[in-house]
CHARMM-style PDB file with segment names, atoms N, HN, CA, C and O in Angstrom:
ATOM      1  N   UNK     1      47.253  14.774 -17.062  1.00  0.00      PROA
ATOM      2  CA  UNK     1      47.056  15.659 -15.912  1.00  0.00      PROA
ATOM      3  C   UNK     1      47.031  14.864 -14.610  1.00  0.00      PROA
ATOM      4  O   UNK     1      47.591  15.252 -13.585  1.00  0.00      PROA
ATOM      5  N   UNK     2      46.466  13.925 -14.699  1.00  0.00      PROA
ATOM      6  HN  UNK     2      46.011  13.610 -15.532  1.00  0.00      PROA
ATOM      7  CA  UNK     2      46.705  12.999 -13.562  1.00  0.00      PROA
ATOM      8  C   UNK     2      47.569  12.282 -13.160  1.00  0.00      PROA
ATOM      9  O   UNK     2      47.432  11.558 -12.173  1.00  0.00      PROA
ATOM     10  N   UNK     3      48.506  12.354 -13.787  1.00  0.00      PROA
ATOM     11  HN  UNK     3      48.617  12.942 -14.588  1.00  0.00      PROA
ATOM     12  CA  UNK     3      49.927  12.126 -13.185  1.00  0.00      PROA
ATOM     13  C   UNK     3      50.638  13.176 -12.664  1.00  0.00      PROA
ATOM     14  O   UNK     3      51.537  12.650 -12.007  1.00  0.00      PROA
ATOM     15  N   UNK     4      50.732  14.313 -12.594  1.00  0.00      PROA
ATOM     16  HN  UNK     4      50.002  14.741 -13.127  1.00  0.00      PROA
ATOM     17  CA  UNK     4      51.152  15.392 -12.287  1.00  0.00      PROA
ATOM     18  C   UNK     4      50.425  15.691 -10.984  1.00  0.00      PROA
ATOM     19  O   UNK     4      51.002  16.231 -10.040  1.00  0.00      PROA
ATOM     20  N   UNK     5      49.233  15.352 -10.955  1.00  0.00      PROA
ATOM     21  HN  UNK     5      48.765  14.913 -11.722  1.00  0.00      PROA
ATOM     22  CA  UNK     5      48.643  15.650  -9.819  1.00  0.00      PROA
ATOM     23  C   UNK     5      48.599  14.437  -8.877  1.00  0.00      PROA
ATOM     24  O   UNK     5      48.081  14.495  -7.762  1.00  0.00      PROA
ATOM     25  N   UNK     6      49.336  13.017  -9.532  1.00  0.00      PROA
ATOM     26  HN  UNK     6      49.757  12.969 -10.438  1.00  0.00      PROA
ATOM     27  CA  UNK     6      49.593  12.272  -8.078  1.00  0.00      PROA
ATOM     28  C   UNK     6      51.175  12.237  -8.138  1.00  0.00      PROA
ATOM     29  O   UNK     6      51.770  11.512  -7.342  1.00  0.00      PROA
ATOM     30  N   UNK     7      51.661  12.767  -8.778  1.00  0.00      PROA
ATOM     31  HN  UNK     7      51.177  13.357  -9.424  1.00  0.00      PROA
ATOM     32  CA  UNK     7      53.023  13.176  -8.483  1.00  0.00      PROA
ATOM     33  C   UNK     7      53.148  14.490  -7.343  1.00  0.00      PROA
ATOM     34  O   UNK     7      54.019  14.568  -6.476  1.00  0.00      PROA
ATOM     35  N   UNK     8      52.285  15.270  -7.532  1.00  0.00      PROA
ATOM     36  HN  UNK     8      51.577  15.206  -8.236  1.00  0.00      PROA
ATOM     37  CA  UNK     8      52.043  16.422  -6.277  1.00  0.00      PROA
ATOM     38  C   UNK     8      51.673  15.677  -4.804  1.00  0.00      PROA
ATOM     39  O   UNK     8      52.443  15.876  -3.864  1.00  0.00      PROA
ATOM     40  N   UNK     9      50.739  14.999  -4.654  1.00  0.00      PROA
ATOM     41  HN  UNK     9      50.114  14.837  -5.418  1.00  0.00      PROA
ATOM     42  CA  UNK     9      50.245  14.444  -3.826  1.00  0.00      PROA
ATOM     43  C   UNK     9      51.207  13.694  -2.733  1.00  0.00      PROA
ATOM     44  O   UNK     9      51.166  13.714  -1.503  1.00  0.00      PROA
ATOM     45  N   UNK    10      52.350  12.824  -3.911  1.00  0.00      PROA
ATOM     46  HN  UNK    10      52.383  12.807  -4.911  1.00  0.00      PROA
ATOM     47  CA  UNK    10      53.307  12.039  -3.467  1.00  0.00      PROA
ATOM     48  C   UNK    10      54.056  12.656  -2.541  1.00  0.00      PROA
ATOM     49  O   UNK    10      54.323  12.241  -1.413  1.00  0.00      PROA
ATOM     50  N   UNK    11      54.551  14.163  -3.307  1.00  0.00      PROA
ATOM     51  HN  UNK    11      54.333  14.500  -4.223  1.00  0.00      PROA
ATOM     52  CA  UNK    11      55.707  14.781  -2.899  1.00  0.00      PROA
ATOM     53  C   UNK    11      55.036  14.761  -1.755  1.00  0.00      PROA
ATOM     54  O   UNK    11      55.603  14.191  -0.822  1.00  0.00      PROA
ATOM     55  N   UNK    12      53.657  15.368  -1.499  1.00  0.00      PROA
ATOM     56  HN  UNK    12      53.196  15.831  -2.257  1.00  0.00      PROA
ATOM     57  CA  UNK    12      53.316  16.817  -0.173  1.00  0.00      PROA
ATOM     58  C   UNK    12      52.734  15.686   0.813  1.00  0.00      PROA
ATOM     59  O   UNK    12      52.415  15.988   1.963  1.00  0.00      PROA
ATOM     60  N   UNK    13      52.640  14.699   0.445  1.00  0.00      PROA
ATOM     61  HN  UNK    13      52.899  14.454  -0.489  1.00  0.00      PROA
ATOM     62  CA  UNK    13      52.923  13.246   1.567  1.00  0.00      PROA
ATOM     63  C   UNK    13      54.471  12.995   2.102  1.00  0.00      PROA
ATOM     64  O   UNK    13      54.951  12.669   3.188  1.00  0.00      PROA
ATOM     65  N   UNK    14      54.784  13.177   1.345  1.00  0.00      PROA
ATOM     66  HN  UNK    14      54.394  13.441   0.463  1.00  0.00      PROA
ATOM     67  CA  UNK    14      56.595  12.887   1.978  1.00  0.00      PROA
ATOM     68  C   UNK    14      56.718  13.970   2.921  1.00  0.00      PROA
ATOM     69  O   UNK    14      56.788  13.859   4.145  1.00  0.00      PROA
ATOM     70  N   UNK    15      56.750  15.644   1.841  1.00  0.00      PROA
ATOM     71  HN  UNK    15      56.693  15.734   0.847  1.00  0.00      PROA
ATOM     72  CA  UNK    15      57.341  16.394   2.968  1.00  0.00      PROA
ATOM     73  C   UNK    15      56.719  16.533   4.227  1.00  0.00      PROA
ATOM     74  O   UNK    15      57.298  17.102   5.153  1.00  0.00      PROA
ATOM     75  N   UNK    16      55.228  15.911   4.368  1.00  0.00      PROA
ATOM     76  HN  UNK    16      54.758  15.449   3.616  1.00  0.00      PROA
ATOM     77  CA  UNK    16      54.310  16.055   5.566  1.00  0.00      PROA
ATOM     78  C   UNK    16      54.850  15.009   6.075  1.00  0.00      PROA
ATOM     79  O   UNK    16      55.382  15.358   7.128  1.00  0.00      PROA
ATOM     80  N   UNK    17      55.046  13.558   5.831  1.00  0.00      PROA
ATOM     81  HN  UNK    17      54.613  13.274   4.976  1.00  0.00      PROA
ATOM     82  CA  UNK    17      55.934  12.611   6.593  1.00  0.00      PROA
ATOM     83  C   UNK    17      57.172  12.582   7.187  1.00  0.00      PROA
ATOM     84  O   UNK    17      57.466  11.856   8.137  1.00  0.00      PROA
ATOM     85  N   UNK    18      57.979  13.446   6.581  1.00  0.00      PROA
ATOM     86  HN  UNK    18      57.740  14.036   5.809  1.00  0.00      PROA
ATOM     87  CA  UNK    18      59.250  13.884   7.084  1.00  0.00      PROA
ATOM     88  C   UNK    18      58.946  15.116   8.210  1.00  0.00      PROA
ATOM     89  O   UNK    18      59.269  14.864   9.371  1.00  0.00      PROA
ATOM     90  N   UNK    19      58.365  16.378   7.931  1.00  0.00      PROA
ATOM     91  HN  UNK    19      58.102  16.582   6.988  1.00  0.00      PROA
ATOM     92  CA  UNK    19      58.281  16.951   9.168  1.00  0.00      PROA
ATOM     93  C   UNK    19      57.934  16.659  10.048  1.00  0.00      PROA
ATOM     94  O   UNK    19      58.490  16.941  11.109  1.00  0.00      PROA
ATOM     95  N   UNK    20      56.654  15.834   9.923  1.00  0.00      PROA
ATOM     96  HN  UNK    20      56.202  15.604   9.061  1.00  0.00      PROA
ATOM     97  CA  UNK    20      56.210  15.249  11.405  1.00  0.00      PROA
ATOM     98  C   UNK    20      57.034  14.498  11.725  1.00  0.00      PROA
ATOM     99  O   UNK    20      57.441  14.818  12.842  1.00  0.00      PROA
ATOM    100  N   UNK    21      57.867  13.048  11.086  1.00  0.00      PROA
ATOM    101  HN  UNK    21      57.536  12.788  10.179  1.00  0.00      PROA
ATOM    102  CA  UNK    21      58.684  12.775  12.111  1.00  0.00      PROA
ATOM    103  C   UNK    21      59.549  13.989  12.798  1.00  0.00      PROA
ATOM    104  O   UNK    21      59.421  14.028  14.022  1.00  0.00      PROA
ATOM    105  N   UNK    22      60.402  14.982  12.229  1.00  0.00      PROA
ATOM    106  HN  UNK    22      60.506  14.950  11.235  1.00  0.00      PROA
ATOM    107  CA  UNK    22      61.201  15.864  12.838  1.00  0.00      PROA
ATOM    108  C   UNK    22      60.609  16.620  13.290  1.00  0.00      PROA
ATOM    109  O   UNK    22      61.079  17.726  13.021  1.00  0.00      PROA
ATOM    110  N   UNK    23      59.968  16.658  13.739  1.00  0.00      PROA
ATOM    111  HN  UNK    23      59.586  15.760  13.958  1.00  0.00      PROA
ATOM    112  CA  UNK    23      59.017  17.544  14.635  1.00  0.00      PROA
ATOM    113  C   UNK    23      58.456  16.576  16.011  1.00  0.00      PROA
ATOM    114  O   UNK    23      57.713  16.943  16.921  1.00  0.00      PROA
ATOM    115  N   UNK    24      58.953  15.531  15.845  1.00  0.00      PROA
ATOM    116  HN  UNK    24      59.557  15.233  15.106  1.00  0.00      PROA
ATOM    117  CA  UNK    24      58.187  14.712  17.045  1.00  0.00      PROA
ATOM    118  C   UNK    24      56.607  14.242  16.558  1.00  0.00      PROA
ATOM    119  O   UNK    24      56.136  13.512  17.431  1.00  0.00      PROA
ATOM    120  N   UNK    25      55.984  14.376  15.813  1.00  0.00      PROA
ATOM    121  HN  UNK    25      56.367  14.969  15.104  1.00  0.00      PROA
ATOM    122  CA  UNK    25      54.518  14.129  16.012  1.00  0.00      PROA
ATOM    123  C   UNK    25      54.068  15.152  16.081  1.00  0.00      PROA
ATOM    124  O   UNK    25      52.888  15.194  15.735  1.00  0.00      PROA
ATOM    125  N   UNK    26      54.805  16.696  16.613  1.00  0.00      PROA
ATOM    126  HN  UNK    26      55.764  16.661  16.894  1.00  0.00      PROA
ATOM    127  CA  UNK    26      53.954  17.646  17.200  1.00  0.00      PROA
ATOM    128  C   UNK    26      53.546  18.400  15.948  1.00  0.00      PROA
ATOM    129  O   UNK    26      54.418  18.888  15.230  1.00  0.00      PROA
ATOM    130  N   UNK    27      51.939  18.544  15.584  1.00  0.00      PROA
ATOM    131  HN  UNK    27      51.230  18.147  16.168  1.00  0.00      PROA
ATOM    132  CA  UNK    27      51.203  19.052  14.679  1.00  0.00      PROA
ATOM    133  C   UNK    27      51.569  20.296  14.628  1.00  0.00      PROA
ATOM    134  O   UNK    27      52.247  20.740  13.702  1.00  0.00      PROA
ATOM    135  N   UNK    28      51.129  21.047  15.694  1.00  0.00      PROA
ATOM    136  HN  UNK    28      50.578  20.687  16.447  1.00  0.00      PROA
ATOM    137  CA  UNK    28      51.604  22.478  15.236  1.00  0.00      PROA
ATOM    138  C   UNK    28      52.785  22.965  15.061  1.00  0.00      PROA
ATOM    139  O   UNK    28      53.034  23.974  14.402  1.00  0.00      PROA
ATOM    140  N   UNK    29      53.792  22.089  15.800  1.00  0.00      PROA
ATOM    141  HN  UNK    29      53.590  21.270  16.336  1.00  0.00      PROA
ATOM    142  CA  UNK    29      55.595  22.734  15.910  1.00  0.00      PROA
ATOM    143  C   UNK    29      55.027  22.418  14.241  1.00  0.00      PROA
ATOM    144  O   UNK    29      54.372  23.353  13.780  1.00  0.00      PROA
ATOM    145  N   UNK    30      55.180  21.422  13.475  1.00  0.00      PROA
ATOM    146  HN  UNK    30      55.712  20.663  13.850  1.00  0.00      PROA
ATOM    147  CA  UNK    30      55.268  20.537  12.233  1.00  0.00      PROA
ATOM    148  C   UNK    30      54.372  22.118  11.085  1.00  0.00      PROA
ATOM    149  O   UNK    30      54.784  22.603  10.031  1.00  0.00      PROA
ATOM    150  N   UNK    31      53.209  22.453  11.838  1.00  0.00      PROA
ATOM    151  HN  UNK    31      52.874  22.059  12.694  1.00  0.00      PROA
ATOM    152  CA  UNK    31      52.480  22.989  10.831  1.00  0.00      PROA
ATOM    153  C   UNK    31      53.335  24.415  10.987  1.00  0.00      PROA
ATOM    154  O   UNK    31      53.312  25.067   9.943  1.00  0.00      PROA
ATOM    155  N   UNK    32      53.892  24.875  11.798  1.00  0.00      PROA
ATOM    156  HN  UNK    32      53.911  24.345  12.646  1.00  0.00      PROA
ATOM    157  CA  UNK    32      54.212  26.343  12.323  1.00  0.00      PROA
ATOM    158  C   UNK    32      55.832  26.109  11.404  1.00  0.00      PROA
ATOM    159  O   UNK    32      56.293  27.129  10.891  1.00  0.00      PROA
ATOM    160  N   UNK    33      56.529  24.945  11.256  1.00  0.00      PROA
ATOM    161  HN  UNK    33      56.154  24.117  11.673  1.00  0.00      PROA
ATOM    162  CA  UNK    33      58.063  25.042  10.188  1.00  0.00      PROA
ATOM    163  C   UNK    33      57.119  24.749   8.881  1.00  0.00      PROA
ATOM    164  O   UNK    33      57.700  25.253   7.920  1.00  0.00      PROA
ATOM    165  N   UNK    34      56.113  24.245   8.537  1.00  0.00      PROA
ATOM    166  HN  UNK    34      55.641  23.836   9.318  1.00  0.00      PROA
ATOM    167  CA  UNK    34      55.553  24.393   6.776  1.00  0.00      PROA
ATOM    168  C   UNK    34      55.177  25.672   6.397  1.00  0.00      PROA
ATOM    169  O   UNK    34      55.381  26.100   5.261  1.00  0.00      PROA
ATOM    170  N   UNK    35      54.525  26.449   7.468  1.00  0.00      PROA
ATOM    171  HN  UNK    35      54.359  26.102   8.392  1.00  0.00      PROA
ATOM    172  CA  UNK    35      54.166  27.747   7.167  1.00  0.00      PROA
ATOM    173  C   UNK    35      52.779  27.889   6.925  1.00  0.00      PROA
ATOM    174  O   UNK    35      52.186  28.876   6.491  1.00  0.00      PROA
ATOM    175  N   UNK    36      52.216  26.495   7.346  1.00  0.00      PROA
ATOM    176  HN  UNK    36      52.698  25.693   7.699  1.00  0.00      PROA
ATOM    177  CA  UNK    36      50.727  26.383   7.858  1.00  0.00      PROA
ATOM    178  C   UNK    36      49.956  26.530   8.625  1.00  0.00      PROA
ATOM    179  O   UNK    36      50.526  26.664   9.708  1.00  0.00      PROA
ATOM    180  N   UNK    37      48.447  26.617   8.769  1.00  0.00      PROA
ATOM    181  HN  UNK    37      47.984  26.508   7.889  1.00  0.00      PROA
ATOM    182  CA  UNK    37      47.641  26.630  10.375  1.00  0.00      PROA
ATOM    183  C   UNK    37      47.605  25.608  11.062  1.00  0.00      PROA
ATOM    184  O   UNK    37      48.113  24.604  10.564  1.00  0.00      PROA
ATOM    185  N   UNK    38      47.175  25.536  12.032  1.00  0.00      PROA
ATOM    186  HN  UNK    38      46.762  26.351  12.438  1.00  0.00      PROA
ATOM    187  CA  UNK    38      47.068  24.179  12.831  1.00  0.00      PROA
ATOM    188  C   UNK    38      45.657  23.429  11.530  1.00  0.00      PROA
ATOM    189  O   UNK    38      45.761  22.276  11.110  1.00  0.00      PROA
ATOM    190  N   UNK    39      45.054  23.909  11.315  1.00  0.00      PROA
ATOM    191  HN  UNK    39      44.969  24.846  11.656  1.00  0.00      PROA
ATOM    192  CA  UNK    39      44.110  23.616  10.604  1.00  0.00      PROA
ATOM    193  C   UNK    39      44.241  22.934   8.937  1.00  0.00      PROA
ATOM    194  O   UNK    39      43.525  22.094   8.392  1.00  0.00      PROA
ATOM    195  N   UNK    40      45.282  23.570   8.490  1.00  0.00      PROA
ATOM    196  HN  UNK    40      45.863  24.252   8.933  1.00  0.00      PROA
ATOM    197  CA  UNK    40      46.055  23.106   7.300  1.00  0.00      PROA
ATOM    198  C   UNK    40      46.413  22.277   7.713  1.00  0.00      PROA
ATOM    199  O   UNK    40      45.496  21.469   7.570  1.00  0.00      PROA
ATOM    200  N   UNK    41      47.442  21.651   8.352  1.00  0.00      PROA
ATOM    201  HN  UNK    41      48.187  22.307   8.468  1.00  0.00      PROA
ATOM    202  CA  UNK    41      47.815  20.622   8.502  1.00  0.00      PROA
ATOM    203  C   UNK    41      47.301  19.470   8.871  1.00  0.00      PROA
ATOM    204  O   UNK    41      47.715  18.335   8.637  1.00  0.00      PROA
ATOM    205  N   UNK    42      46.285  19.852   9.519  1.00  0.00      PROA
ATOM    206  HN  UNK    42      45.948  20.775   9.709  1.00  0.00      PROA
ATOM    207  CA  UNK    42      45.402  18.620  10.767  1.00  0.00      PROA
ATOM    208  C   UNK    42      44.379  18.082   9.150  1.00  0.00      PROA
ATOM    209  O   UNK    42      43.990  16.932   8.947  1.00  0.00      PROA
ATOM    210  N   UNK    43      44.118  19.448   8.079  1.00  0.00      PROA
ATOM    211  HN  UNK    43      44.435  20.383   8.243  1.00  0.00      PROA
ATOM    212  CA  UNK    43      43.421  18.676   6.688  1.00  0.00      PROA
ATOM    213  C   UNK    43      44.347  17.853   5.829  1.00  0.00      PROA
ATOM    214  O   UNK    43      44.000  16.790   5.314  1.00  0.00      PROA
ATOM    215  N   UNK    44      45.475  18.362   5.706  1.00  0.00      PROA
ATOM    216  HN  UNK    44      45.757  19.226   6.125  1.00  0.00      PROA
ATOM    217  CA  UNK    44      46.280  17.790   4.671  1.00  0.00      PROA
ATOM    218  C   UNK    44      47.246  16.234   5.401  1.00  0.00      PROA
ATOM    219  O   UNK    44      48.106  15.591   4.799  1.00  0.00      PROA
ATOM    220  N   UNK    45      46.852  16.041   6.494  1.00  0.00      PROA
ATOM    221  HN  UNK    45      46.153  16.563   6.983  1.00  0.00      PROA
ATOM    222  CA  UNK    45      47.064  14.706   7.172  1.00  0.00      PROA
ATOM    223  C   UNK    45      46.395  14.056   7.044  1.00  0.00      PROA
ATOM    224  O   UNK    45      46.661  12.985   6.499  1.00  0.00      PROA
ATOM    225  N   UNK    46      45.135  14.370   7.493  1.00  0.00      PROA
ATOM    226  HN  UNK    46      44.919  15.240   7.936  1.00  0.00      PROA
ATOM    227  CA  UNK    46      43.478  13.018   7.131  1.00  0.00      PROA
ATOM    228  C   UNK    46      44.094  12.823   5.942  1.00  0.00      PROA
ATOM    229  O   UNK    46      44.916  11.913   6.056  1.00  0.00      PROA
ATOM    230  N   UNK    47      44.036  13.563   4.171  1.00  0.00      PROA
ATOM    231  HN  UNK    47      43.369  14.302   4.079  1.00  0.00      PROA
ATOM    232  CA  UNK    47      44.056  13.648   3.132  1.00  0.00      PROA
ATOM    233  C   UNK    47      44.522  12.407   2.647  1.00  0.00      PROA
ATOM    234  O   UNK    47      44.098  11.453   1.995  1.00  0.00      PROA
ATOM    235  N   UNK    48      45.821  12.876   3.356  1.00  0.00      PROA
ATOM    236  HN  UNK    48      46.165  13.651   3.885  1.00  0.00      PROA
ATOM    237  CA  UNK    48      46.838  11.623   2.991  1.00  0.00      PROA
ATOM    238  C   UNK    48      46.880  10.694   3.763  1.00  0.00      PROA
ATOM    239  O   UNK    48      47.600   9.839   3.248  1.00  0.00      PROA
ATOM    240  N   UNK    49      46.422  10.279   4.963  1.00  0.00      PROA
ATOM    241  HN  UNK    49      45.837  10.973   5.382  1.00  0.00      PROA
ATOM    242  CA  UNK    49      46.268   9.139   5.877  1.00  0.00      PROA
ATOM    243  C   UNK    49      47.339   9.279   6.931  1.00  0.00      PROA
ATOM    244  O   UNK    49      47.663   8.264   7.548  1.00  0.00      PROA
ATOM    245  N   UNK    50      47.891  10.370   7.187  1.00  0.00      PROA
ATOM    246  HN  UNK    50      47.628  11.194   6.686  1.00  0.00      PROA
ATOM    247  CA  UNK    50      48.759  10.321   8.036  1.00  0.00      PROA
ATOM    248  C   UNK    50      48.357  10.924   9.448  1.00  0.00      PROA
ATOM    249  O   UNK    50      49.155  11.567  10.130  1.00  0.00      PROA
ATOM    250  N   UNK    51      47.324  10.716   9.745  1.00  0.00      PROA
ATOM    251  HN  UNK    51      46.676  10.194   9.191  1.00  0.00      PROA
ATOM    252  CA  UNK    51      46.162  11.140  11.093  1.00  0.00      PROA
ATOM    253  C   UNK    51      46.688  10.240  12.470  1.00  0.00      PROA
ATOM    254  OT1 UNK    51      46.081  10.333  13.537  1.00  0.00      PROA
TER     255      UNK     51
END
C-alpha cells in the first residue's frame, strides 16, 4: 500500500510542479486550471515542499 501511495504523491508533485511553472508561480491562476481553491493548493504545496 505504500507504494501506491508514494507513487500518488509523486505524480500530484509533478502535476503541481508543472502547473506552477505554467502558470508563472501564480497560485491561484495554477489552483483555478487544477480545479482547486486558493486554499487547496496553498495545502498541497507546503505538503510537498513546493512553498
Amino acid at each position: 500500500m505504500s507504494d501506491l501511495r508514494a507513487a500518488v504523491d509523486s505524480y500530484e508533485k509533478q502535476i503541481l510542479s508543472d502547473t506552477m511553472a505554467r502558470c508563472r508561480f501564480n497560485q491561484k491562476i495554477a489552483a483555478e486550471a487544477l480545479g482547486l481553491s486558493y486554499d487547496q493548493i496553498r495545502h498541497a504545496l507546503k505538503k510537498h515542499g513546493l512553498n
